[in-house]
N, C-alpha and C positions, 0 to 999 in steps of 0.2 A: 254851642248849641244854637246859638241865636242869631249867627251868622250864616248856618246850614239851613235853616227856617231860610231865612233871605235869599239865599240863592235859589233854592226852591223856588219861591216865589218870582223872581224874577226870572226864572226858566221857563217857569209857567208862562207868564205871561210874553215873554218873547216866542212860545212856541204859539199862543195862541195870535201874536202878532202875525206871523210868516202863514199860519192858517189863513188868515183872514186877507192878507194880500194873493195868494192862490186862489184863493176862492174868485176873488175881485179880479184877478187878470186871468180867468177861465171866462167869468160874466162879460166882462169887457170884449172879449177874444171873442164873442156869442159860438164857443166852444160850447160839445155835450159829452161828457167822459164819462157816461152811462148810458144803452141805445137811445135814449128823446122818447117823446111821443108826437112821429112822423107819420105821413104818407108820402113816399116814394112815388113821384110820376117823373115821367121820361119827356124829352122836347127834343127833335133837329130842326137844325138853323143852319140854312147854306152859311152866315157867316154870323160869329161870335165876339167882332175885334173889342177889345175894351171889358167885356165880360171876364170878372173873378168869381172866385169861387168863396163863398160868401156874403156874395150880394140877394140883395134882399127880393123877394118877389111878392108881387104885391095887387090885389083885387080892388077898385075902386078907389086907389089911393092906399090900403087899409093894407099892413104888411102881416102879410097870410105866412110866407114861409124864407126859406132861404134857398139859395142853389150850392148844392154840395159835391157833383163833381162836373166837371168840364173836359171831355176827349172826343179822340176824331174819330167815325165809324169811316174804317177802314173800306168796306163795300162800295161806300157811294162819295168818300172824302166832303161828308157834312160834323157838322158837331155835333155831338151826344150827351144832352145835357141833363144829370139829374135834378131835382125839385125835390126837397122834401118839405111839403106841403102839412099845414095844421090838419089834424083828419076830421074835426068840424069841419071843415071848410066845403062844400058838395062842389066839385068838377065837372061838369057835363065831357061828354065827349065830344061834341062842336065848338068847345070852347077853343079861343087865338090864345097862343102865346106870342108875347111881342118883346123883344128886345129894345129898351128905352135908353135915353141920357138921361137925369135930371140936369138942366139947368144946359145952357150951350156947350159947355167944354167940360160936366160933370161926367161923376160914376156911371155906369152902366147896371139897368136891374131889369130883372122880366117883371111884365106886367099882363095879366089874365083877364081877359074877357070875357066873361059867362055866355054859353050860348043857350039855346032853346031846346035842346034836347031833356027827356026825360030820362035817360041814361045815363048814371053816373061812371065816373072815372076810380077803377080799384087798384091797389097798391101794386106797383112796376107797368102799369098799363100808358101807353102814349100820347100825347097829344097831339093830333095829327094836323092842325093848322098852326102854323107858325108863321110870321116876321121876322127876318132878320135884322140885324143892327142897320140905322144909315150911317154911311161911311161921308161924313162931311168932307173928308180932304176930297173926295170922287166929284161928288157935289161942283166942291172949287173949282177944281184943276177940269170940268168939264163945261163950267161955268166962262172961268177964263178962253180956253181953247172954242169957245161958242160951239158945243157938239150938246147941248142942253136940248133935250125934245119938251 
């Protein structure tokens, strides 16, 4: 009897151990395995190099959302990028999206400039100014070859 008691208990708490590591590598993952609470807006950027999908996007420094998908729109061969954006957060529709590095040879994240409009941006709606990534190697190798304007 007292031996079944104990294993119980030790079931328990090994089940409650593998809970708490899931839980902890979903947190970590900055996974949502229930819809979030999102705003969806849209960004094209002739170019994306460097850009994953889970990078962070970010207003003033201040990390507002994250980027959940990255593809090519096939029409105009630009990228198609979703944002799903905190829905406190108010969007103007004049607002830049811009394609950042941190640091020289860091990650890639978008970064959002507020503009002056009185129109806000609603869920799947676009942002229609964008920055693409700078491509440093271009920089270089355009740098070297003197063709730098």
């Amino acid at each position: 009897m007292r031996s079944v008691k104990l294993e119980i208990a030790v079931g328990l708490f090994v089940l409650a151990g593998l809970l708490a590591l899931a839980w902890l590598s979903v947190k970590l993952a900055r996974m949502e395995l229930v819809g979030g609470n999102h705003l969806p807006l849209y960004a094209q950027f002739t170019s994306v190099a460097g850009l994953k999908t889970g990078a962070t996007v970010e207003i003033a420094g201040v990390n507002v959302g994250r980027v959940d998908r990255i593809e090519l729109n096939n029409a105009d061969f630009e990228a198609k990028v979703r944002l799903l954006v905190d829905p406190a957060v108010q969007v103007q529709e004049d607002a830049i999206a811009s394609v950042r590095t941190k640091g020289l040879i860091g990650d890639r994240y978008i970064t959002i400039s507020p503009g002056a409009s009185p129109k806000i941006l609603k869920a799947n709606e676009v942002i229609r100014k964008t920055e693409p990534a700078i491509n440093f190697e271009e920089l270089i190798s355009q740098f070297i070859h003197g063709s730098v304007k």
